[in-house]
C-alpha positions as a Markdown table, in Angstrom:
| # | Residue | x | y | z |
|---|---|---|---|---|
| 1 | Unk | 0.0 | 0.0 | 0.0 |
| 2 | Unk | 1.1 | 3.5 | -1.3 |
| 3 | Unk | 0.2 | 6.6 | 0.4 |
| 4 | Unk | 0.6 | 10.3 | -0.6 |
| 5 | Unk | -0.1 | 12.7 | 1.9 |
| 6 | Unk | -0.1 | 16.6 | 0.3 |
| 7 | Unk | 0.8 | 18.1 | 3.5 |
| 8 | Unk | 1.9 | 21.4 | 2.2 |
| 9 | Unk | 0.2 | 23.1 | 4.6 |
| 10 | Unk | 2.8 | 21.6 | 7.2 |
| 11 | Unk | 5.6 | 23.4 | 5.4 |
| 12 | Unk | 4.1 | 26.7 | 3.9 |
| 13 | Unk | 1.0 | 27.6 | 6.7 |
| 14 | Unk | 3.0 | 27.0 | 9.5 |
| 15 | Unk | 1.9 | 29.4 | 12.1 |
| 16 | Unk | -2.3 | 28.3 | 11.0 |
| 17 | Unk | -4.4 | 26.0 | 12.5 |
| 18 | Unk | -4.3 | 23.8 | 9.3 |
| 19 | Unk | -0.5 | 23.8 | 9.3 |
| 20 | Unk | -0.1 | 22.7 | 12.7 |
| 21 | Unk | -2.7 | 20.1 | 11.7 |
| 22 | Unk | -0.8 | 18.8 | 8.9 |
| 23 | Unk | 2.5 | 18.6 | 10.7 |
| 24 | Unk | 1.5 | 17.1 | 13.7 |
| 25 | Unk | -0.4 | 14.5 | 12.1 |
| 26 | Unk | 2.8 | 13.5 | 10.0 |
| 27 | Unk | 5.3 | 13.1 | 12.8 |
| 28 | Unk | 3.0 | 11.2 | 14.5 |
| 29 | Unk | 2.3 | 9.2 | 11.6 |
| 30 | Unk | 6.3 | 8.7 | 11.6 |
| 31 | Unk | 6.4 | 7.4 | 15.0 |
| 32 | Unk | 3.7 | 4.9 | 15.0 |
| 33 | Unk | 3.9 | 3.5 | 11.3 |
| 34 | Unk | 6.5 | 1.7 | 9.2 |
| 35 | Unk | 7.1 | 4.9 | 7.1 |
| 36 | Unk | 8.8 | 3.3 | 3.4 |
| 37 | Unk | 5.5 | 3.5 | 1.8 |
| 38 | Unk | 4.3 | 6.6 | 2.9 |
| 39 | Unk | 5.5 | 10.1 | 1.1 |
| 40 | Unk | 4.4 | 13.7 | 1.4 |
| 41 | Unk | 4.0 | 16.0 | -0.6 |
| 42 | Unk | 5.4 | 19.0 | 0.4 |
| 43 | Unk | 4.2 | 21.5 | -1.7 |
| 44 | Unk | 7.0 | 21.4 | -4.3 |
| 45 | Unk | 8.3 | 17.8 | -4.2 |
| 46 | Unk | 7.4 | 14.2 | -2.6 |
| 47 | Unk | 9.1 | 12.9 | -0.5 |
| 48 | Unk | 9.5 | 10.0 | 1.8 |
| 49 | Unk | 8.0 | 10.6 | 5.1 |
| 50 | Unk | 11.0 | 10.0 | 7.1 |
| 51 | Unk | 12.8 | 12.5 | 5.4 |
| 52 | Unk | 10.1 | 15.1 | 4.8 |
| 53 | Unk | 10.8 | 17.7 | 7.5 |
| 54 | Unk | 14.6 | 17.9 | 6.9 |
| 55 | Unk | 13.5 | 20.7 | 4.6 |
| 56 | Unk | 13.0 | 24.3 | 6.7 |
| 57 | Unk | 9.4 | 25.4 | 6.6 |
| 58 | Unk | 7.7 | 28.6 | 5.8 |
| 59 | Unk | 4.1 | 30.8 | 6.0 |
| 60 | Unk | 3.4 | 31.8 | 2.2 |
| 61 | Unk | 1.2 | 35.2 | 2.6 |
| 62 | Unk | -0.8 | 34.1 | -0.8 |
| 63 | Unk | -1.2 | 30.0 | 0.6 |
| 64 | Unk | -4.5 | 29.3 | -0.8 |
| 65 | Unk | -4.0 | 30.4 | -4.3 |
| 66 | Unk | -0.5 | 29.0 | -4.5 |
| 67 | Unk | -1.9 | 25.5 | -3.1 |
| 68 | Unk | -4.9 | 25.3 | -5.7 |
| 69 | Unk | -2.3 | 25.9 | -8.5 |
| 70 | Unk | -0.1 | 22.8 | -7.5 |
| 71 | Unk | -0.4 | 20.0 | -9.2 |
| 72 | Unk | 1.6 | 16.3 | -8.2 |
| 73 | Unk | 2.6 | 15.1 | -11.0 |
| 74 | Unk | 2.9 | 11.0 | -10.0 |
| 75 | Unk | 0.1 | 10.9 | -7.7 |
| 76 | Unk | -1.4 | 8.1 | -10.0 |
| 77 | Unk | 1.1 | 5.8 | -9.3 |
| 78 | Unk | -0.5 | 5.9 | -5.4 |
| 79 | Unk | -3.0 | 3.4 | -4.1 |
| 80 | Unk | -4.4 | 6.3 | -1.5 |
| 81 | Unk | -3.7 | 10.0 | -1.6 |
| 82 | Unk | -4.9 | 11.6 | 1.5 |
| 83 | Unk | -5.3 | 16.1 | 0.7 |
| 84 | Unk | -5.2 | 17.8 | 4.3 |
| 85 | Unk | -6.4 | 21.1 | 2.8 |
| 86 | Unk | -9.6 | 21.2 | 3.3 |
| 87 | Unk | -9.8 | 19.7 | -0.4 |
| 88 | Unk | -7.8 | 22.5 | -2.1 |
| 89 | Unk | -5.6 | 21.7 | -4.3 |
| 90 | Unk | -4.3 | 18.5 | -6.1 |
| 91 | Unk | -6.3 | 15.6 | -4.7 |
| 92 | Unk | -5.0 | 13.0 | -6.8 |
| 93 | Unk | -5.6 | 11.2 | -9.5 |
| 94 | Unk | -5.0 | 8.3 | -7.2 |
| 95 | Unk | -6.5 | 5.0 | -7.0 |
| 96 | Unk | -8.5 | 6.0 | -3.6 |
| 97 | Unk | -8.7 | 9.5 | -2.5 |
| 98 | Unk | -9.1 | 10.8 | 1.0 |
| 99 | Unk | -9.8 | 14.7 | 2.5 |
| 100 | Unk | -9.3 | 16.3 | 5.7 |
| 101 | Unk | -12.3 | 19.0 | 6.0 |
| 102 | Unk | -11.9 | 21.1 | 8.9 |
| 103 | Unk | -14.7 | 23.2 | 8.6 |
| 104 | Unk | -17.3 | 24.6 | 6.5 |
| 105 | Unk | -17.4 | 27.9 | 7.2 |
| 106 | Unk | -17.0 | 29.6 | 3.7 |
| 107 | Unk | -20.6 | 28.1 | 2.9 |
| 108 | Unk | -22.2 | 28.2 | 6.7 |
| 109 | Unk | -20.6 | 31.5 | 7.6 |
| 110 | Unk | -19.4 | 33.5 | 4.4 |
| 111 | Unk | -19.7 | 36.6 | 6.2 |
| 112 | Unk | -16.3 | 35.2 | 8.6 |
| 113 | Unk | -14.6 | 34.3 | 5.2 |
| 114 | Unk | -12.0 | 36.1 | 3.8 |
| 115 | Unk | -11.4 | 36.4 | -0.1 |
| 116 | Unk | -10.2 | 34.6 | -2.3 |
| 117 | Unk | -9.8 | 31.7 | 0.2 |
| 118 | Unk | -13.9 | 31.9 | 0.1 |
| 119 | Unk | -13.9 | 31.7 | -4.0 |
| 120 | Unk | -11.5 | 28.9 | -3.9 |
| 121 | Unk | -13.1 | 26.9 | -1.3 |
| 122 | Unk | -16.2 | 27.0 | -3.1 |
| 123 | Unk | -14.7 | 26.0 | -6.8 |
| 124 | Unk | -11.8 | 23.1 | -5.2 |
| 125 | Unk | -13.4 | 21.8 | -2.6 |
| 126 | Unk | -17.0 | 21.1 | -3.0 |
| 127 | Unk | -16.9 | 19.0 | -6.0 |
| 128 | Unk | -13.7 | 17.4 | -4.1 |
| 129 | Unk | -16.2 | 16.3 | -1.1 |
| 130 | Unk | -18.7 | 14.9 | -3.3 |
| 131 | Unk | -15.9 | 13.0 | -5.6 |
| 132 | Unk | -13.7 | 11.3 | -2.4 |
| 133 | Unk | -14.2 | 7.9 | -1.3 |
| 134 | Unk | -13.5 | 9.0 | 2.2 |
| 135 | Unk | -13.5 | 12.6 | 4.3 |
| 136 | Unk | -12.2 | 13.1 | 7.8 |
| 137 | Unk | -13.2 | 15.9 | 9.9 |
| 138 | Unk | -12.7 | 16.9 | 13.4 |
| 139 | Unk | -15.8 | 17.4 | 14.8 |
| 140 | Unk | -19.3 | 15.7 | 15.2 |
| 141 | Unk | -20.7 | 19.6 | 14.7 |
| 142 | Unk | -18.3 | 19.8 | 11.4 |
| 143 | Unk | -19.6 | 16.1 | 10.3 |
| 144 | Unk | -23.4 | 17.2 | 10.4 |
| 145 | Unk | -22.5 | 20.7 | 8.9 |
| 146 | Unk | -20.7 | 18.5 | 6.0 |
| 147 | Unk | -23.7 | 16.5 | 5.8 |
| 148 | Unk | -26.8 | 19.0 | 6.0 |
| 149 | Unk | -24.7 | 21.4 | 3.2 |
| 150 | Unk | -23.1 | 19.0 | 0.7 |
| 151 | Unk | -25.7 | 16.0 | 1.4 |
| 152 | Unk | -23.0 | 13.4 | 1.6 |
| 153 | Unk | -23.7 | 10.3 | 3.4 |
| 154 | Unk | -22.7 | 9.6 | 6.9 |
| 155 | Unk | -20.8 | 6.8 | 6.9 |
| 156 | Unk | -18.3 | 8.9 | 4.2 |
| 157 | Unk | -17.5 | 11.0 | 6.7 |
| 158 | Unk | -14.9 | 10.2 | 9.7 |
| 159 | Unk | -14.4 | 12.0 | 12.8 |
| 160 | Unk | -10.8 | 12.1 | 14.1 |
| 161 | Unk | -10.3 | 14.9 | 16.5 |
| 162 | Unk | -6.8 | 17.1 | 16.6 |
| 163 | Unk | -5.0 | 17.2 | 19.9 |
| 164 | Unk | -2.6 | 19.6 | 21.7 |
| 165 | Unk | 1.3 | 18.8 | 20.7 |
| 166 | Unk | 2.8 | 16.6 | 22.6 |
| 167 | Unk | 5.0 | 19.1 | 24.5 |
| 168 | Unk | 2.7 | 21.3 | 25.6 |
| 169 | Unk | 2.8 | 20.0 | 29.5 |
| 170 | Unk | 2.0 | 22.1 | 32.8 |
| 171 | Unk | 4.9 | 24.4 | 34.0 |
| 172 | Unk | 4.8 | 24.9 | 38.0 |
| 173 | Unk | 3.3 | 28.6 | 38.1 |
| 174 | Unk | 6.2 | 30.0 | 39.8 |
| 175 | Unk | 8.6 | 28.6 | 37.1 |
| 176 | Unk | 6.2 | 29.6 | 34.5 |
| 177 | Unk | 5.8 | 33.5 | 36.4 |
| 178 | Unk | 9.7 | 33.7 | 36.4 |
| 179 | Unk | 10.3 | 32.5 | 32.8 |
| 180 | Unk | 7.2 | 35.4 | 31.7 |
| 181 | Unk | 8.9 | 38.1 | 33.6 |
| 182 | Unk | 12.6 | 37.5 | 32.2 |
| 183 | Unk | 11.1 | 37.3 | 28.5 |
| 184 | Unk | 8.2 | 39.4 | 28.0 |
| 185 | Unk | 8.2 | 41.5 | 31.3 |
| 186 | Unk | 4.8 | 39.9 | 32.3 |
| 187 | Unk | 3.6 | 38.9 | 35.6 |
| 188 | Unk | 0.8 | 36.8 | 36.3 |
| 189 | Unk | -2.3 | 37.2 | 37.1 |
| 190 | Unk | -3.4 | 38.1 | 33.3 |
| 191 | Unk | -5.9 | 36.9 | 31.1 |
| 192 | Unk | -5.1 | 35.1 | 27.8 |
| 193 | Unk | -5.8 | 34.6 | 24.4 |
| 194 | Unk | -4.9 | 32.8 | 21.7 |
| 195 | Unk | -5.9 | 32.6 | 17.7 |
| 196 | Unk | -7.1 | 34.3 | 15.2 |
| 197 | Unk | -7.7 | 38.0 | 15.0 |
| 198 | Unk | -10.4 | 38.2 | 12.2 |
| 199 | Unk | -14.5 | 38.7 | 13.0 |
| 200 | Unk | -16.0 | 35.2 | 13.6 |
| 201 | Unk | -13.2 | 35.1 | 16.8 |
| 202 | Unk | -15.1 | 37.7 | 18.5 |
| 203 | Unk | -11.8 | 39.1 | 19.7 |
| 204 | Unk | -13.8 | 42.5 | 20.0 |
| 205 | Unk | -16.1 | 41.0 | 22.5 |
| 206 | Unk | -13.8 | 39.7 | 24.6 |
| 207 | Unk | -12.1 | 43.2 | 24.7 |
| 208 | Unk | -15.5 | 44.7 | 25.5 |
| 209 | Unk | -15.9 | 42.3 | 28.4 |
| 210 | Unk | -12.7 | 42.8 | 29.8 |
| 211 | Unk | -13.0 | 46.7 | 29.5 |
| 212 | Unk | -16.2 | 46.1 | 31.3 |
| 213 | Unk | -14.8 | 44.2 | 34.7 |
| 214 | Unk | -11.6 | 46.4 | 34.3 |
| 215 | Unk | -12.0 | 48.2 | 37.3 |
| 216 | Unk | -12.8 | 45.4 | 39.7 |
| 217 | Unk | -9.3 | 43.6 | 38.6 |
| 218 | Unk | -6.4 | 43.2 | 41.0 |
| 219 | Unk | -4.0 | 46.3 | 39.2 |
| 220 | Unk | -1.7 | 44.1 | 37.7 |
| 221 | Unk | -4.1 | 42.1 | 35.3 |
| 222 | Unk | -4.3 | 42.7 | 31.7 |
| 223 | Unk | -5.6 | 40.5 | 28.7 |
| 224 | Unk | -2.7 | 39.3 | 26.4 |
| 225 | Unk | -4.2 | 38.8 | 23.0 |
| 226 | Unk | -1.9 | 36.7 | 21.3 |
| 227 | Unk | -2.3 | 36.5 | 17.4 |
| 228 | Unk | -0.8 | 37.7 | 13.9 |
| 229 | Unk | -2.3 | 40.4 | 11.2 |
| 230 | Unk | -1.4 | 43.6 | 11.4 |
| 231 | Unk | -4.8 | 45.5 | 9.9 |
| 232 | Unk | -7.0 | 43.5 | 12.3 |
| 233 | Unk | -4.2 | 43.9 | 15.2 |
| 234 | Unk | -4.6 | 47.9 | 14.4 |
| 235 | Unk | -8.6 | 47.9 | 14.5 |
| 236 | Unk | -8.8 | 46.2 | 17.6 |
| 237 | Unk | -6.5 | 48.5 | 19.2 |
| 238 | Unk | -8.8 | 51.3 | 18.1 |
| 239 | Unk | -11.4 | 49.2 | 19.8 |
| 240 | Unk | -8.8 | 49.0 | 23.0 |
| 241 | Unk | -8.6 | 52.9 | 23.1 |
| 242 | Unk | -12.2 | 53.7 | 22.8 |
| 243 | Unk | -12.9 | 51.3 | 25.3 |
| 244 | Unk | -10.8 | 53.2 | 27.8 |
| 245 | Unk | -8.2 | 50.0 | 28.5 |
| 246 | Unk | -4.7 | 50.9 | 26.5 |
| 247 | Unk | -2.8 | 50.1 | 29.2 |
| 248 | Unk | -4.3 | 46.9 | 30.2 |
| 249 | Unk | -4.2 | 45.1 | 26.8 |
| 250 | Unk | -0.9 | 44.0 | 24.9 |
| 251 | Unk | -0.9 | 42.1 | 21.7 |
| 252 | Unk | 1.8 | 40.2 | 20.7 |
| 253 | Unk | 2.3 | 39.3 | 17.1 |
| 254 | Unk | 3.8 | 35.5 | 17.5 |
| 255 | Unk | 4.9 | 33.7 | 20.4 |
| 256 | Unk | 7.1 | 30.5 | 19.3 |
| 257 | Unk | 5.7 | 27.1 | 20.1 |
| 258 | Unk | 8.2 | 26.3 | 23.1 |
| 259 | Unk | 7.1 | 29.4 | 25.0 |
| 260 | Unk | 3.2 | 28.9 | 24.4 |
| 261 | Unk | 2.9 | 26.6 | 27.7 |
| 262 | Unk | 4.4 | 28.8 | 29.9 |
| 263 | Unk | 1.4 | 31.6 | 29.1 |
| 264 | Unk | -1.0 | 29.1 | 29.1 |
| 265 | Unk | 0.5 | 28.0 | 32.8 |
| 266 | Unk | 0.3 | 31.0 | 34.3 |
| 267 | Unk | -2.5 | 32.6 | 32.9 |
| 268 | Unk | -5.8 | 33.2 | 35.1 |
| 269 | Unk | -8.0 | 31.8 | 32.3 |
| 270 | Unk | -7.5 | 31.2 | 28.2 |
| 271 | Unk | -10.4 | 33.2 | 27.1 |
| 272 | Unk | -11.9 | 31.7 | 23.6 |
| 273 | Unk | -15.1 | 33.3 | 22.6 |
| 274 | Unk | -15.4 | 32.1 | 18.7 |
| 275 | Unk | -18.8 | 32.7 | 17.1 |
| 276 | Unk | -18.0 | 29.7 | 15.3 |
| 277 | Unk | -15.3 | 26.7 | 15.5 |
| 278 | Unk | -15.1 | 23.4 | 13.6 |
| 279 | Unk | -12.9 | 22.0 | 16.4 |
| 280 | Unk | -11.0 | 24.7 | 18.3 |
| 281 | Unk | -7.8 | 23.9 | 19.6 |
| 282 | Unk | -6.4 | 26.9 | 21.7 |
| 283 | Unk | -8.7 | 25.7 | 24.6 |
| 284 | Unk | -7.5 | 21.8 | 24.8 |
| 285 | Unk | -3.8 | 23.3 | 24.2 |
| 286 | Unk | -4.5 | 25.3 | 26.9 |
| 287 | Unk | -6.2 | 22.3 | 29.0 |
| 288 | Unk | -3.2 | 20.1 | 28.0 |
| 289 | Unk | -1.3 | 23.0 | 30.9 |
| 290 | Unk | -4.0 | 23.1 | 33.2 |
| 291 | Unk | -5.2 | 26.5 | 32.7 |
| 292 | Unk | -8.7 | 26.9 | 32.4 |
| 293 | Unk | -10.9 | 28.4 | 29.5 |
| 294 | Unk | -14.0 | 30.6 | 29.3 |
| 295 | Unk | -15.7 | 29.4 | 25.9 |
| 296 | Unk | -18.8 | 30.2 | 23.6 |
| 297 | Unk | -21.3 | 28.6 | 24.3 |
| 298 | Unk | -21.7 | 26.9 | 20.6 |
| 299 | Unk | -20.4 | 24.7 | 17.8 |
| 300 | Unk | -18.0 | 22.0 | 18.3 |
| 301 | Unk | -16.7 | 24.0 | 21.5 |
| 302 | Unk | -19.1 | 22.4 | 24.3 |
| 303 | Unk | -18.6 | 18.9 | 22.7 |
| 304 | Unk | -14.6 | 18.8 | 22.5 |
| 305 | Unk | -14.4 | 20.8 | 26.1 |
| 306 | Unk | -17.3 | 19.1 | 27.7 |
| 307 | Unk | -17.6 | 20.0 | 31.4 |
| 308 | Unk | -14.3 | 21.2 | 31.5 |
| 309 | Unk | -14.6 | 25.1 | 30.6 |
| 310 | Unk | -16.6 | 27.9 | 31.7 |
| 311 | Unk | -19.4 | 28.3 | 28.7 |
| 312 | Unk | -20.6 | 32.2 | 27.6 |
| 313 | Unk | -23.0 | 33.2 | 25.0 |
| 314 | Unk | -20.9 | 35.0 | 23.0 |
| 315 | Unk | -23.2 | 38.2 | 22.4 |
| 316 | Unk | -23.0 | 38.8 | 25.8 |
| 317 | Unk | -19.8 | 41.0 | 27.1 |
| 318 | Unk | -21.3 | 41.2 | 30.7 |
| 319 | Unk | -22.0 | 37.6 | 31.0 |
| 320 | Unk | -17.8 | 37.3 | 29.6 |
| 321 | Unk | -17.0 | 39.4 | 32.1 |
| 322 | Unk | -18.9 | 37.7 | 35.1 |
| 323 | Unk | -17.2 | 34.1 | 34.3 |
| 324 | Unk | -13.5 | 36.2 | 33.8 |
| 325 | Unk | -14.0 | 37.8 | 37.2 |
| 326 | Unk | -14.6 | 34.4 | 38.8 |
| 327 | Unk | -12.0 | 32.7 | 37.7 |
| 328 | Unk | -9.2 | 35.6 | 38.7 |
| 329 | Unk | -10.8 | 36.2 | 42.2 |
| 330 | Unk | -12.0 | 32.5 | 43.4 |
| 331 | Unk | -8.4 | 30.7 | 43.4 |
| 332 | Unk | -10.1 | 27.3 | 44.4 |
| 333 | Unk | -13.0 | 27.6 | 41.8 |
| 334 | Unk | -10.1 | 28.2 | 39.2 |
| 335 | Unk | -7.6 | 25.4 | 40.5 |
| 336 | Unk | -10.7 | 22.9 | 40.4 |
| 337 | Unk | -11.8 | 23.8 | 36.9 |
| 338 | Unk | -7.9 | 23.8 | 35.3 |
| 339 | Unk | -7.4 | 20.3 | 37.2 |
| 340 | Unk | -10.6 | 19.2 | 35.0 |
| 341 | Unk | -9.1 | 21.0 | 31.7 |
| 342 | Unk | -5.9 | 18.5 | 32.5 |
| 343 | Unk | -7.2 | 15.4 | 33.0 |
| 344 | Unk | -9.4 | 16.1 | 29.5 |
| 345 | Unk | -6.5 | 17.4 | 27.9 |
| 346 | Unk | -4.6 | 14.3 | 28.9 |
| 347 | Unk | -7.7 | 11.7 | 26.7 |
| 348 | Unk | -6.7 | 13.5 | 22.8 |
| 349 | Unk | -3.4 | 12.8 | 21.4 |
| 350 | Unk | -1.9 | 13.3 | 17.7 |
| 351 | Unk | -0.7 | 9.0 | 17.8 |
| 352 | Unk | -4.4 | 8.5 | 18.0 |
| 353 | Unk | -5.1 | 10.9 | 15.1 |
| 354 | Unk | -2.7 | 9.7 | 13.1 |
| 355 | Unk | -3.7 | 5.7 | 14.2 |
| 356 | Unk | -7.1 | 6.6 | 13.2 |
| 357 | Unk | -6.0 | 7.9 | 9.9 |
| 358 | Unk | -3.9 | 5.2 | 8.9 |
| 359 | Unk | -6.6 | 2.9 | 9.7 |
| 360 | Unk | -8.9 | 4.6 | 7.1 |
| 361 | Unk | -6.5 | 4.2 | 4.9 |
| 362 | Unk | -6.3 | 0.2 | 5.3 |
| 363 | Unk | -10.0 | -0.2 | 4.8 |
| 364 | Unk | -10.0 | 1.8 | 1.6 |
| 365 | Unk | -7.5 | -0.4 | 0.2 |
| 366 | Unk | -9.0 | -3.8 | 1.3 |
């Protein structure tokens, strides 16, 4: 059995949700599988999957566009090829083909989608859905979306969740505070977040809610709003001024992977109030440290967190607020509710995404 995995995303969206995907799944694919016949495609060549991330990876500003334009040349000489694109972009022509569908936000919420990644979503991967013998998605919310808008049959589509990275690990608070205040001149308490800066992440509601309990906040205790894209990073600190809260809100542009846990350690509460999220991973990476999270209230966020997050309707800034001030005044209430978040974050785990995946793979080619 061949496989081709187009993971370009791994190596060209790095710093995405989608390219962290990709290049988790294919190192844990590495560990747990006898990797001669599997290769990756890597947006410019294949390659064999053991050797695949010797070449240095990159964030290409114009991803989407450049992915539907590549083609892979060979791929018919594969028995699966497995596209973890959300269908964009070359899909085979091999003997089985599989997808990876995160989401279908350009047709559920096309308000939330950016151009031309909304255009090309809609002319790549639609007909792709339809056309695969098998889909994988992350979410029981994105599996019914799939379903209800493209009218594929259920048992097409596979769930197999995402997971935190495996080094993302609690760091003893004081440890964590030290390590904050040498490096970024923070000290805990604070609020975090973590994502994307565009609309359907509600960023501006957060800010509203934390301008709103501003004033009952020990002194030292600003939100940390961690996330890339300068336009949208400009309008919400418009937003930040009018709201009266300059001083109390810092954005940082990109924080590298091996300093993530030590925010999420020491940080009051990962707040993560999405209008919308086919999985929605900050929250378990942030579970996977113990920290706990204030959530919305909908899509595939109460079914990956369970009863292990504090859940806000995210039209409501006050309600925000109310759950933020809890958590940064009641020490035991937030100690409980992280040791939860841990313990969940402890059950997901990239070797059983990638075991999953491999599976569907065998059955296809039975």
């Amino acid at each position: 059995m061949r496989i081709l995995i187009n993971g370009a995303a791994a190596f060209h969206y790095r710093r995405t949700g989608i390219g962290v995907y990709a290049a988790e799944l294919l190192k844990a694919m590495a560990e747990i599988k006898r990797s001669d016949d599997i290769f990756v495609f890597n947006g410019e060549r294949i390659l064999p999957l053991k050797t695949c991330f010797s070449v240095p990876h990159r964030t290409e500003r114009d991803f989407w566009q450049r992915q539907a334009a590549r083609k892979i040349e060979t791929a018919a000489t594969f028995d699966v090829v497995h596209n973890l694109q959300n269908g964009i972009g070359d899909k085979g022509p091999g003997r089985h083909s599989v997808l990876t569908v995160h989401d279908m936000i350009p047709l559920l919420l096309p308000q939330y989608c950016g151009s031309p990644y909304r255009e090309i979503f809609c002319r790549e991967a639609l007909p792709a859905i339809k056309e695969a013998d098998a889909v994988i998605t992350v979410s029981a919310c994105s599996k019914k979306d799939i379903m209800d808008l493209m009218g594929v049959g259920e048992d097409k589509i596979h769930v197999i969740a995402e997971a935190p990275k495996a080094d993302l690990k609690p760091i003893a608070p004081a440890v964590a505070a030290a390590f904050l205040r040498k490096h970024f001149l923070l000290r805990p308490p604070f609020f975090l977040y973590v994502g994307g800066l565009n609309e359907r992440k509600n960023v501006s509601g957060l800010i509203r809610a934390y301008a709103g309990i501003r004033p009952w906040l020990p002194r030292q205790c600003p939100l940390i709003v961690i996330g890339s894209g300068e336009k949208r990073r400009e309008r919400l600190r418009k937003l930040v001024g009018e709201t009266g809260v300059t001083s109390s809100v810092r954005f940082l542009d990109h924080v590298g992977e091996k300093d993530l846990p030590y925010f999420y350690s020491a940080a009051a509460a990962l707040i993560y109030p999405s209008f919308y999220e086919g999985f929605g991973l900050p929250p378990l990476e942030a579970a996977a440290c113990a920290c706990p999270s204030v959530v919305a209230d909908r899509s595939s966020l109460p079914e990956i967190m369970a009863d292990c997050a504090v859940y806000v309707d995210p039209d409501d800034p006050v309600a925000m607020g109310k759950a933020m001030l809890r958590l940064v005044k009641d020490d035991g209430y937030r100690n409980r509710l992280g040791g939860k978040a841990a313990r969940l974050g402890e059950k997901y785990s990239f070797l059983k995404t990638a075991s999953k995946t491999l599976s569907i793979y065998e059955n296809l080619c039975r």
